[in-house]
C-alpha positions, -999 to 999 in steps of 0.1 A, spaced: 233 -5 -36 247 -38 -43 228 -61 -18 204 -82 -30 166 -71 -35 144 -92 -11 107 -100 -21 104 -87 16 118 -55 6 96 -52 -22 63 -62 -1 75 -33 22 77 -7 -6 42 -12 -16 37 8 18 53 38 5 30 34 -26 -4 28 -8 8 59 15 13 80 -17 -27 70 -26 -39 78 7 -20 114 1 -32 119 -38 -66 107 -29 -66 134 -1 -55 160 -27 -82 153 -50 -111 148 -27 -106 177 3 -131 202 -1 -112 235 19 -82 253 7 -49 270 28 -25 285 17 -1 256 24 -19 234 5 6 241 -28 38 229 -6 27 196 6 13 187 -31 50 202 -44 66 177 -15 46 150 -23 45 151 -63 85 151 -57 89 125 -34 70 107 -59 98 112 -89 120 104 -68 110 74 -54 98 61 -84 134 68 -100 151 49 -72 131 23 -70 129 16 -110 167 2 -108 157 -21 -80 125 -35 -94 152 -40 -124 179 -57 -104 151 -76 -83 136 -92 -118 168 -106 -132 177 -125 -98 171 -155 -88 136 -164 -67 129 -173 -36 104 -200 -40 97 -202 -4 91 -166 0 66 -170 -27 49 -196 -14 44 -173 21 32 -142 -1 8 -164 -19 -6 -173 15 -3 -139 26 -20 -127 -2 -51 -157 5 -58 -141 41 -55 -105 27 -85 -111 5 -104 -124 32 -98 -96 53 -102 -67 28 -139 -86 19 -145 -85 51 -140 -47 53 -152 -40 22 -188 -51 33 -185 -35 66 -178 -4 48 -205 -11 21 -230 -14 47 -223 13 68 -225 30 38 -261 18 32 -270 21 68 -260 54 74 -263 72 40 -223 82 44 -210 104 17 -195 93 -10 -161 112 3 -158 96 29 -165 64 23 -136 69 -4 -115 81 27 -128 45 42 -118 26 13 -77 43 8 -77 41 47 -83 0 42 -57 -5 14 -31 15 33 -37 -7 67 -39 -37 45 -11 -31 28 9 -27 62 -11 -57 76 0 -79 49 31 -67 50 36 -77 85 22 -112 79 47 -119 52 73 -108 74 65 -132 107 59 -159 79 92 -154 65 112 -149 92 98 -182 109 106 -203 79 64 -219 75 
């Protein structure tokens, strides 16, 4: 790959990596068993290597080019309206968990859930910020 490494790019990776949580937290926390629980942890544990060995050289390449300061600028502000909404959920869940006495599970499932859709939220801000140039 010679193209360039965007910081858009890497924004959009971290969906891959809040989408491996949401998987390893499910490993840990389930309470059955199948018998097909052994492949998808294999699958996933592998896809994990390897996406962590592809993506090392671009995290490389993407540190020793130059920066985007605008695109900075938007993830910062990105970022600023992230926070808000993630405390915002992050009370809701914290008092549905005192309301309804919810188990710890899931509101652990609650919590993974809300960085995954965050992640894809902010990832989705930073792109219509971007692309329009504010």
């Amino acid at each position: 790959m010679k193209s360039k490494v965007t910081l858009k790019e890497k924004i959009g990776t971290q969906i891959i990596y809040a989408g491996l949580l949401v998987c390893y937290y499910w490993m840990w926390a389930r309470r059955d068993w199948h018998t097909y629980y052994p492949t998808i942890q294999n699958t996933i544990f592998i896809f994990t290597i390897l996406f962590f060995a592809m993506q090392a050289s671009r995290i490389r390449k993407y540190s020793k080019e130059e920066k985007d300061e605008l695109a900075i600028q938007n993830l910062r502000r990105t970022d600023a309206i992230a926070l808000k909404i993630m405390v915002v959920a992050v009370i809701a869940i914290a008092f549905a968990c005192a309301v309804t006495c919810m188990e710890g599970s899931i509101a652990g499932y609650a919590l993974v859930g809300l960085i995954f859709v965050l992640t894809i939220i902010r990832f989705l801000i930073f792109w219509v910020m971007d692309s329009k140039g504010v």
